[in-house]
HTML snippet that shows the backbone in 3Dmol.js (N, CA, C, O; Angstrom):
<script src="https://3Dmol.org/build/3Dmol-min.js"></script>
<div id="view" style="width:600px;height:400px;position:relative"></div>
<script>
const pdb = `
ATOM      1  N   UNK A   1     -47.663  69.952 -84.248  1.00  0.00           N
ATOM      2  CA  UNK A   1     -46.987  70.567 -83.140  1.00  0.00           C
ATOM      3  C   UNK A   1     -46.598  71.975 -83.575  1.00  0.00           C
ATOM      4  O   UNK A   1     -46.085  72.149 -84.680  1.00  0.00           O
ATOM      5  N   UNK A   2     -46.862  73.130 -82.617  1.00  0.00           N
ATOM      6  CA  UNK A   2     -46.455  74.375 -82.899  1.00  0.00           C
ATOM      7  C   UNK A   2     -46.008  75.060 -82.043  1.00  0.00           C
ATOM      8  O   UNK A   2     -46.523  75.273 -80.946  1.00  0.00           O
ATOM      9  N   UNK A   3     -44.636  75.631 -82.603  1.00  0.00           N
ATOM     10  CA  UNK A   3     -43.998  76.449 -81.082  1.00  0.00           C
ATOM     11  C   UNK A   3     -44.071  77.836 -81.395  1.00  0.00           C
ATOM     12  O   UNK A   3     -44.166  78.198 -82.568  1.00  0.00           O
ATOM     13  N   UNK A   4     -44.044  78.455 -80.671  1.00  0.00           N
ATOM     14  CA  UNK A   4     -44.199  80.581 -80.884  1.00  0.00           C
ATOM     15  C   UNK A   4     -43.413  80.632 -79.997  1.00  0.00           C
ATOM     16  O   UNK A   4     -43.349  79.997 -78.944  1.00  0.00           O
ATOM     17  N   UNK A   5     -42.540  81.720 -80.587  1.00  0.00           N
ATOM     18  CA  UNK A   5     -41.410  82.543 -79.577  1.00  0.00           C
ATOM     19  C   UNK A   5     -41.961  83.954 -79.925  1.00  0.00           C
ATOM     20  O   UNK A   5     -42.192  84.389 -81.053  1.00  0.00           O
ATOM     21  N   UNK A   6     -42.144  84.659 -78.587  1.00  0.00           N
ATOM     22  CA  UNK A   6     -42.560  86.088 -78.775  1.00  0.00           C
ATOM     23  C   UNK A   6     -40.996  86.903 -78.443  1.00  0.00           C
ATOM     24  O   UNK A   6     -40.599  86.387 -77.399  1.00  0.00           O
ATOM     25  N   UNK A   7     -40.389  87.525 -78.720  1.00  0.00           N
ATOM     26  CA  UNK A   7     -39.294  87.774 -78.330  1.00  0.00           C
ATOM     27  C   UNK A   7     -39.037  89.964 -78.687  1.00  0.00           C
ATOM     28  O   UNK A   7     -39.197  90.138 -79.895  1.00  0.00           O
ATOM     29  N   UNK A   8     -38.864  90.735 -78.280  1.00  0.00           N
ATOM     30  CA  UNK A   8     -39.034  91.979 -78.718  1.00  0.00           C
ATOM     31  C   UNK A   8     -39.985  92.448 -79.599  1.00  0.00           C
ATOM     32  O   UNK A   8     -39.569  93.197 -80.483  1.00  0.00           O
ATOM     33  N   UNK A   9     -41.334  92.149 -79.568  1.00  0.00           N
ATOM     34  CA  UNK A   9     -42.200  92.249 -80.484  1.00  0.00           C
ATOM     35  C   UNK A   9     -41.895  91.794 -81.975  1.00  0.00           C
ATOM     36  O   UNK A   9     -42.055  92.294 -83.089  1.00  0.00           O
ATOM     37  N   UNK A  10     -41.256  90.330 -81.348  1.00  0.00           N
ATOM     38  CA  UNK A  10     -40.840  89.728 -83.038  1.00  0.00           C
ATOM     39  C   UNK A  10     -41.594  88.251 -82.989  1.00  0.00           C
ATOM     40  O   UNK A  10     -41.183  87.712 -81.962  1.00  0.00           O
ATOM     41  N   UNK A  11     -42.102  87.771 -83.358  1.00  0.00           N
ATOM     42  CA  UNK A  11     -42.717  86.510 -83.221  1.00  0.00           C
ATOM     43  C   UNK A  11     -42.121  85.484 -84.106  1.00  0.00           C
ATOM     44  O   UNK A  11     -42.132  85.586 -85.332  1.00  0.00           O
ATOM     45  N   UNK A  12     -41.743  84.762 -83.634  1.00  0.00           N
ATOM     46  CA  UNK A  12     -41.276  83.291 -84.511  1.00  0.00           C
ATOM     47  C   UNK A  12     -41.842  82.004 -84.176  1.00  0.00           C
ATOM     48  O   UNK A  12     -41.614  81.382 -83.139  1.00  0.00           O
ATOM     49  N   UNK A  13     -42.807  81.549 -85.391  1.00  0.00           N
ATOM     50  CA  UNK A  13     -43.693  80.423 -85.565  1.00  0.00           C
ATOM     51  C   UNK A  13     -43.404  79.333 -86.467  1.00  0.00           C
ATOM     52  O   UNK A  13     -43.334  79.379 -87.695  1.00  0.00           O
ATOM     53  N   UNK A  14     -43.209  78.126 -85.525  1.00  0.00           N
ATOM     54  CA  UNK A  14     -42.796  76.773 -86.442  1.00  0.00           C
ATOM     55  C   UNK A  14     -43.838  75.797 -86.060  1.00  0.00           C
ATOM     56  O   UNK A  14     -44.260  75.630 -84.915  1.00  0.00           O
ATOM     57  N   UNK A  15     -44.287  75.045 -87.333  1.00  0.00           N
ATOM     58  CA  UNK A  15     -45.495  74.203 -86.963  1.00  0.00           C
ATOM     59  C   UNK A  15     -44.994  72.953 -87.807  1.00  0.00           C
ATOM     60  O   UNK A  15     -44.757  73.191 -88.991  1.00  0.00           O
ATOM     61  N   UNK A  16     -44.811  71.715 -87.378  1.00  0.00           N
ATOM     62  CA  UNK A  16     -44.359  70.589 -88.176  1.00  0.00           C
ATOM     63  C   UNK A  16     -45.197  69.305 -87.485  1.00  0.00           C
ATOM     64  O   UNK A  16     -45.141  69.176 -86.262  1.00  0.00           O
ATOM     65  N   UNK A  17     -45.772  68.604 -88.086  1.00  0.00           N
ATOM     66  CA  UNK A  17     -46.115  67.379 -88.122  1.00  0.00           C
ATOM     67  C   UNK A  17     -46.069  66.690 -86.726  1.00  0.00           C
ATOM     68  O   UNK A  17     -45.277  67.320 -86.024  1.00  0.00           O
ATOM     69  N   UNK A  18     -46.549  65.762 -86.133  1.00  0.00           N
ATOM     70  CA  UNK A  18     -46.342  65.373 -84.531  1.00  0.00           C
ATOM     71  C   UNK A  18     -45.690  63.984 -85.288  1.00  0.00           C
ATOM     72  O   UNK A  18     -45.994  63.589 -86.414  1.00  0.00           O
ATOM     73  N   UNK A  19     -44.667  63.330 -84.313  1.00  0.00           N
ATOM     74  CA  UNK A  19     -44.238  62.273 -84.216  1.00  0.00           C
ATOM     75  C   UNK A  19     -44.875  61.291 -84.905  1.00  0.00           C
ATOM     76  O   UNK A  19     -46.026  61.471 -85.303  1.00  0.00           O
ATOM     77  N   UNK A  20     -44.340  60.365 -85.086  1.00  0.00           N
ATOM     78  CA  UNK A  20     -45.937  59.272 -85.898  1.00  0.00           C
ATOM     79  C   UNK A  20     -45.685  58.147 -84.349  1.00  0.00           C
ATOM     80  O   UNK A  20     -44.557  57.963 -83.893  1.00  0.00           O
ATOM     81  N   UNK A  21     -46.775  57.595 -83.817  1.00  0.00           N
ATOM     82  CA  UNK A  21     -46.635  56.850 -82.503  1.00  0.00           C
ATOM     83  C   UNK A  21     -45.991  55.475 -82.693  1.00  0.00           C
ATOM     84  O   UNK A  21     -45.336  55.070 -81.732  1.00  0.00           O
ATOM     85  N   UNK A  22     -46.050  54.863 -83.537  1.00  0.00           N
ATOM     86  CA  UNK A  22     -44.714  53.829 -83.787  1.00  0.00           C
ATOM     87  C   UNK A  22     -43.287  54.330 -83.459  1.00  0.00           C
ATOM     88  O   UNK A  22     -42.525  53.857 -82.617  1.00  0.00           O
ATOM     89  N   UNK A  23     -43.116  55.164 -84.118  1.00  0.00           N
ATOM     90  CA  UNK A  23     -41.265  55.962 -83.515  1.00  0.00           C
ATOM     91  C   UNK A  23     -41.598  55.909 -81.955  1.00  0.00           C
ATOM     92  O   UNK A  23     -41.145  55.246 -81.022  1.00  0.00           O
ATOM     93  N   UNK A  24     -42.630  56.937 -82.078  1.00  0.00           N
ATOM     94  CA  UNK A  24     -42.659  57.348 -80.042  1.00  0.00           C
ATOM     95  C   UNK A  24     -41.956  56.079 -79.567  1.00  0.00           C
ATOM     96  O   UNK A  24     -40.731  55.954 -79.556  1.00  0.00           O
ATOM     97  N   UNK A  25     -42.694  55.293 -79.235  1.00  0.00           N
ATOM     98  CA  UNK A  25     -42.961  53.719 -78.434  1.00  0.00           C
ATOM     99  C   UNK A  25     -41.844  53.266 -79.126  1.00  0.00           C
ATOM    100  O   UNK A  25     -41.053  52.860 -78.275  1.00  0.00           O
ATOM    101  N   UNK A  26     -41.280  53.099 -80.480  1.00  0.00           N
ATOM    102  CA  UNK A  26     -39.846  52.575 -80.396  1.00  0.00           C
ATOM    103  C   UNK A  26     -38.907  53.105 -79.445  1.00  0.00           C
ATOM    104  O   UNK A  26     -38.437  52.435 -78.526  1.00  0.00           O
ATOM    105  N   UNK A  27     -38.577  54.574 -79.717  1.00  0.00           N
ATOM    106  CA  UNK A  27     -37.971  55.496 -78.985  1.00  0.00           C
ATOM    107  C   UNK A  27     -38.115  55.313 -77.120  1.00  0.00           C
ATOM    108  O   UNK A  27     -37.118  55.180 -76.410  1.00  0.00           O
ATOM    109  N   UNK A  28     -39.550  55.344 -76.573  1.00  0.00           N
ATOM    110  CA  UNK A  28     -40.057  55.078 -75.592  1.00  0.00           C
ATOM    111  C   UNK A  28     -39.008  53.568 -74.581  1.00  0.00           C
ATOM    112  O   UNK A  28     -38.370  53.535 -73.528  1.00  0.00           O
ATOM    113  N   UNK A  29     -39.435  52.337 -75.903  1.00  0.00           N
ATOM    114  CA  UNK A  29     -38.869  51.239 -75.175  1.00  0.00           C
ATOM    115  C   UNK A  29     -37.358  51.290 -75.062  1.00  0.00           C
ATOM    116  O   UNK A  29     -36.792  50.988 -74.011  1.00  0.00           O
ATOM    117  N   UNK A  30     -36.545  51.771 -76.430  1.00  0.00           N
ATOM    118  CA  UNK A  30     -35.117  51.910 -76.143  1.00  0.00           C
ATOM    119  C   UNK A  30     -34.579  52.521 -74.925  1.00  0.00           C
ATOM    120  O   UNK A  30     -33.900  51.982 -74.052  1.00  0.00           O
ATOM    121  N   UNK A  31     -35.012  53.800 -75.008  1.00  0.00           N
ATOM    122  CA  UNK A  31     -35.169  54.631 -73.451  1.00  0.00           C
ATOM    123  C   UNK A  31     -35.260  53.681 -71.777  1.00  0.00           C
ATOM    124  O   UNK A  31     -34.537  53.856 -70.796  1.00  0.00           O
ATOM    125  N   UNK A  32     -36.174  52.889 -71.909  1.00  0.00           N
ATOM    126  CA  UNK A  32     -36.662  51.753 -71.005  1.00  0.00           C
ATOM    127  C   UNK A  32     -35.689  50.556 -70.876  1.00  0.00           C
ATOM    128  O   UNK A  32     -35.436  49.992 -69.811  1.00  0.00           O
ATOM    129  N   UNK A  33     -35.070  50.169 -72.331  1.00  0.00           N
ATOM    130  CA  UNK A  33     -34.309  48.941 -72.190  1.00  0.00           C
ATOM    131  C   UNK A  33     -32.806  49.597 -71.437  1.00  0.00           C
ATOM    132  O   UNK A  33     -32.216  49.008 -70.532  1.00  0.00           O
ATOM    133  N   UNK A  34     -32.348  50.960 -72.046  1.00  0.00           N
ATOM    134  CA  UNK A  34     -30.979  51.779 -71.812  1.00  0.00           C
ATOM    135  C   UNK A  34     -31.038  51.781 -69.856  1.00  0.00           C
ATOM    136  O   UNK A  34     -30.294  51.327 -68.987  1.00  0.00           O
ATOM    137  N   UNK A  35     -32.303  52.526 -69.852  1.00  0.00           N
ATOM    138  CA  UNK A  35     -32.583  52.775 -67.646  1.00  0.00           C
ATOM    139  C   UNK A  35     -32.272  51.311 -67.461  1.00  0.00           C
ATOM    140  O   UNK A  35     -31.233  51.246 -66.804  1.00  0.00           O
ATOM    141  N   UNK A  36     -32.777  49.967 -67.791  1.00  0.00           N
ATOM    142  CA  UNK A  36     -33.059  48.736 -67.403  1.00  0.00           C
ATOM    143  C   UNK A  36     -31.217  48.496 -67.050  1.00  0.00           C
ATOM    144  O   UNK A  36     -30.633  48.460 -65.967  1.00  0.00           O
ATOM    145  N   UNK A  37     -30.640  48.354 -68.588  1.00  0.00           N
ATOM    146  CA  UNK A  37     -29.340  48.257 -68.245  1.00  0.00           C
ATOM    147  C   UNK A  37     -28.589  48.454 -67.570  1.00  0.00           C
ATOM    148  O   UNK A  37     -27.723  47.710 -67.111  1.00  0.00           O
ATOM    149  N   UNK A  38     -28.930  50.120 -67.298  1.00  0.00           N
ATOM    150  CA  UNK A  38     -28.072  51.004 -66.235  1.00  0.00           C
ATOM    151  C   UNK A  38     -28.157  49.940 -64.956  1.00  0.00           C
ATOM    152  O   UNK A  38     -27.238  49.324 -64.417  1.00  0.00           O
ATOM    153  N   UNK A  39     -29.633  49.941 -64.649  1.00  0.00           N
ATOM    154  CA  UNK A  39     -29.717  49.466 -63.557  1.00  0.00           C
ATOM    155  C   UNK A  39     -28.949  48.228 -63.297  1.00  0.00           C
ATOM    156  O   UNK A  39     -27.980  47.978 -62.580  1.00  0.00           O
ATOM    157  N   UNK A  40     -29.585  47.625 -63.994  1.00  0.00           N
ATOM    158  CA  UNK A  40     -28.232  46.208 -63.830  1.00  0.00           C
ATOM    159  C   UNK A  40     -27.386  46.422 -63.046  1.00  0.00           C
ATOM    160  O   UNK A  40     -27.153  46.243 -61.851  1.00  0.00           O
ATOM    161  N   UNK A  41     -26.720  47.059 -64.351  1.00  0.00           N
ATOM    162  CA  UNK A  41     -24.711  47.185 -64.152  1.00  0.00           C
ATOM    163  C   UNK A  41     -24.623  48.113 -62.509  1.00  0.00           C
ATOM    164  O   UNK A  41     -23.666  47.960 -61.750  1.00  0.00           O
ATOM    165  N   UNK A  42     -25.575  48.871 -62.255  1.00  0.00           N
ATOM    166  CA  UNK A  42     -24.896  49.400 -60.905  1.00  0.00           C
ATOM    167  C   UNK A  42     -25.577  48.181 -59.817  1.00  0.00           C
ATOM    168  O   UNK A  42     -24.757  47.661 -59.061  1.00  0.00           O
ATOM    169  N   UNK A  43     -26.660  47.831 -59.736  1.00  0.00           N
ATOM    170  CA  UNK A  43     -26.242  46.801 -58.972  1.00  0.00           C
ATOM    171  C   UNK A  43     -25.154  45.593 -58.756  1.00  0.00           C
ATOM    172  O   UNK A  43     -24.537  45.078 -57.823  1.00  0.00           O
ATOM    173  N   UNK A  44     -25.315  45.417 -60.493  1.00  0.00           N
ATOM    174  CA  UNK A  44     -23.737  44.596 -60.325  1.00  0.00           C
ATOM    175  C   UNK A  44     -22.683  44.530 -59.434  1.00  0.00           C
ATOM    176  O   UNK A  44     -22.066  43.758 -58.701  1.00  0.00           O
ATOM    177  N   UNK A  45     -22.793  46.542 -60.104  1.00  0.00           N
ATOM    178  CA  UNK A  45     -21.104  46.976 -59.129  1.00  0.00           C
ATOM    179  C   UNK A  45     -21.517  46.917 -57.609  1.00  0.00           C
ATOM    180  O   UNK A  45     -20.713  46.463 -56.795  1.00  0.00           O
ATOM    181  N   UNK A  46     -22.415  47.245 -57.322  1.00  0.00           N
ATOM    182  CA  UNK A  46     -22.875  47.904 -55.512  1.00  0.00           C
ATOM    183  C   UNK A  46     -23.048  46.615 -55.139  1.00  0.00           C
ATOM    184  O   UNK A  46     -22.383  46.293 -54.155  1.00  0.00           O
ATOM    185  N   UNK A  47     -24.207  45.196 -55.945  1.00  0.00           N
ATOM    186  CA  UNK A  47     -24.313  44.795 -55.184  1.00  0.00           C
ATOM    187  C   UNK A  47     -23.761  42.979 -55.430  1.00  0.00           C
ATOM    188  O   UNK A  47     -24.011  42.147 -54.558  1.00  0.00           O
ATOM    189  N   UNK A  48     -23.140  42.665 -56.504  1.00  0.00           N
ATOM    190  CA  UNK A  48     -22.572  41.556 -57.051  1.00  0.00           C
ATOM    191  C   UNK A  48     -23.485  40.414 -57.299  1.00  0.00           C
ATOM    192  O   UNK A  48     -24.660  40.769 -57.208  1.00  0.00           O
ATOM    193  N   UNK A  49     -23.369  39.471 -57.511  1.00  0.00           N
ATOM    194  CA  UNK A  49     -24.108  38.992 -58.124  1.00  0.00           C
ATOM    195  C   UNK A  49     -25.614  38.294 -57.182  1.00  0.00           C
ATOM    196  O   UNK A  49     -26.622  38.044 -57.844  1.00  0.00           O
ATOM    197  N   UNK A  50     -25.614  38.142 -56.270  1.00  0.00           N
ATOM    198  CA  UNK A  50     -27.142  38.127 -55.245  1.00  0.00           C
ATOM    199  C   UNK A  50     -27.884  39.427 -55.450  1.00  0.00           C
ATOM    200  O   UNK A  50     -29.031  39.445 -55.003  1.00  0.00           O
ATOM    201  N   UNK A  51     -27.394  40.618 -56.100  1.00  0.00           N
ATOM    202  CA  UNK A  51     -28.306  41.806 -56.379  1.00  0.00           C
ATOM    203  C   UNK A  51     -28.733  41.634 -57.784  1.00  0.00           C
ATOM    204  O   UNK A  51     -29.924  41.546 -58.086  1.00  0.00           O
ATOM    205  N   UNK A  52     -27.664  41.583 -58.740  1.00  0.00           N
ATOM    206  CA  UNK A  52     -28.173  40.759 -60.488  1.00  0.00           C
ATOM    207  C   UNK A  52     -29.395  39.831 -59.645  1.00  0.00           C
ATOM    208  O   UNK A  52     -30.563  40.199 -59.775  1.00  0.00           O
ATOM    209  N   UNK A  53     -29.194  39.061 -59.097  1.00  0.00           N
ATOM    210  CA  UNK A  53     -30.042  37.700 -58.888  1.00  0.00           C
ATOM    211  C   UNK A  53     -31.504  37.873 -59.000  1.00  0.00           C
ATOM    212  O   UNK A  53     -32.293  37.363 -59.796  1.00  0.00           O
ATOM    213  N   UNK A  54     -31.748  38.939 -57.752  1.00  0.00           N
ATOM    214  CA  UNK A  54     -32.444  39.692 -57.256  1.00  0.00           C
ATOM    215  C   UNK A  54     -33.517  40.911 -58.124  1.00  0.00           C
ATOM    216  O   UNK A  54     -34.685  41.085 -57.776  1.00  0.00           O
ATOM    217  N   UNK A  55     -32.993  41.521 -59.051  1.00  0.00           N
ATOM    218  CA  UNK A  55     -33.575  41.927 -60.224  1.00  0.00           C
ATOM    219  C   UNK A  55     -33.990  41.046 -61.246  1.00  0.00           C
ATOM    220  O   UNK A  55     -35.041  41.301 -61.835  1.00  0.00           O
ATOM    221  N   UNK A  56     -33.299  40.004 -61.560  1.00  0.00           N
ATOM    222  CA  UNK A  56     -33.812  39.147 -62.390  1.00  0.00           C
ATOM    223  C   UNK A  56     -35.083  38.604 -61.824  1.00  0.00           C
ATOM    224  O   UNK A  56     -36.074  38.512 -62.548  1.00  0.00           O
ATOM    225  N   UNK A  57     -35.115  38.201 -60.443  1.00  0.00           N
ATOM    226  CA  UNK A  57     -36.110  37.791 -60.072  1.00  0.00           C
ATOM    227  C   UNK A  57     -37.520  38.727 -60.295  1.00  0.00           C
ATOM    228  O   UNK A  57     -38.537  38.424 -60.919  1.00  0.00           O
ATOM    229  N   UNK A  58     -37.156  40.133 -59.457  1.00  0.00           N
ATOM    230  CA  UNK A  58     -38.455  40.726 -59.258  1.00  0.00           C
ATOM    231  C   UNK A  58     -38.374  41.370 -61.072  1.00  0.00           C
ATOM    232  O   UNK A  58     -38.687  42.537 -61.304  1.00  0.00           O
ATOM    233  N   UNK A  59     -38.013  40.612 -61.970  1.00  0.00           N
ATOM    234  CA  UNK A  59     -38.171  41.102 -63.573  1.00  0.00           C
ATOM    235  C   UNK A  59     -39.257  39.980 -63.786  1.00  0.00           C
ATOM    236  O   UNK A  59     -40.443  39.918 -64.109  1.00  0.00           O
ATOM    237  N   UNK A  60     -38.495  39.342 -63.527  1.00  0.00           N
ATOM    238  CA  UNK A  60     -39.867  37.845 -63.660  1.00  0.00           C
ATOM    239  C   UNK A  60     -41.181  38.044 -63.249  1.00  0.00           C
ATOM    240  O   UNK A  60     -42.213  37.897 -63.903  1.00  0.00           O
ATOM    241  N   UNK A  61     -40.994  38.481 -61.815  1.00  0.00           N
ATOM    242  CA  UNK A  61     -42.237  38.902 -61.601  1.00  0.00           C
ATOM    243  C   UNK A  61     -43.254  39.715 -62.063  1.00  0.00           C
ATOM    244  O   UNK A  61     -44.474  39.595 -62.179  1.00  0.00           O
ATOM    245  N   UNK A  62     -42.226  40.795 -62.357  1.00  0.00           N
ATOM    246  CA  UNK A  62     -43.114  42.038 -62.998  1.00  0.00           C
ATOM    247  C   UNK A  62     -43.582  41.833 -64.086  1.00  0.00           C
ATOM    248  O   UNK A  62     -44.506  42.502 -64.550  1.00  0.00           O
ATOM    249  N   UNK A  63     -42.853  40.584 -64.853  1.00  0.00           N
ATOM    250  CA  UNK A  63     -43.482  40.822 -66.787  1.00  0.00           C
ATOM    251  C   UNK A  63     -44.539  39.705 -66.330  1.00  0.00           C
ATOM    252  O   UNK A  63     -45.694  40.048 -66.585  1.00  0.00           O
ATOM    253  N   UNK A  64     -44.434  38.585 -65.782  1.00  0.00           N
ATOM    254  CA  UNK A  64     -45.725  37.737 -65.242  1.00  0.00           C
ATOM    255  C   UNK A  64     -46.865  38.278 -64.866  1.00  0.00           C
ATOM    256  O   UNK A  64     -47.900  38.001 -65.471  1.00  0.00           O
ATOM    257  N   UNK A  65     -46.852  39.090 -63.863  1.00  0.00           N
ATOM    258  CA  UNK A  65     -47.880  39.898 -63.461  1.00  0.00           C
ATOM    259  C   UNK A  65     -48.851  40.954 -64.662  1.00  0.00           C
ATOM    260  O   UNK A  65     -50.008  41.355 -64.792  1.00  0.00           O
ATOM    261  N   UNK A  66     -47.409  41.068 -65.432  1.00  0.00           N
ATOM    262  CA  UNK A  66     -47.728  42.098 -66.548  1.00  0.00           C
ATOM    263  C   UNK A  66     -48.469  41.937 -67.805  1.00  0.00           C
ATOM    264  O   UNK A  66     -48.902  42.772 -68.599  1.00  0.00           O
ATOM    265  N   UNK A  67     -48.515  40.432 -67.786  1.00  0.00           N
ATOM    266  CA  UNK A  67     -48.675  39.944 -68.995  1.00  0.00           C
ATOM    267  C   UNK A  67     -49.941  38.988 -68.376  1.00  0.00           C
ATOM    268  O   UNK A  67     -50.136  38.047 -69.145  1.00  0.00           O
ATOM    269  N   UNK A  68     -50.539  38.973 -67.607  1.00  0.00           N
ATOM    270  CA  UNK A  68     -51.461  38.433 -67.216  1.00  0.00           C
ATOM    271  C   UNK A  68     -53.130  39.031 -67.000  1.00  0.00           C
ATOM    272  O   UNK A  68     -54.001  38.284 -66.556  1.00  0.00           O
TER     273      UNK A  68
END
`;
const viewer = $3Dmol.createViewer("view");
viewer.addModel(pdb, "pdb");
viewer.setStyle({}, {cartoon: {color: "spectrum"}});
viewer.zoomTo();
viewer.render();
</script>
């Protein structure tokens, strides 16, 4: 990975290594599990527990479908 800043006829160049794709996709799913949570908890609050219900369900669905 390499970034250039041109800035008053001054150039500043940094070039370091790319991610290794194991981190990514760790990083990636934490990201995924953190949104998942969120979501939850505000349905929780908005919609009590027939909205929990309701995500759990169409979760089921989605990893079934997903995994098939």
């Amino acid at each position: 990975m390499r970034i250039r800043l041109e800035r008053s006829g001054t150039v500043f160049e940094y070039e370091r290594p790319p991610m290794p794709e194991h981190r990514f996709k760790a990083l990636c799913l934490l990201a995924a599990g953190g949104l998942y949570v969120g979501l939850v908890a505000a349905v929780a609050a908005l919609c009590g527990g027939w909205g929990v219900l309701m995500v759990a369900v169409v979760t089921l669905v989605v990893v079934m479908t997903a995994s098939a």
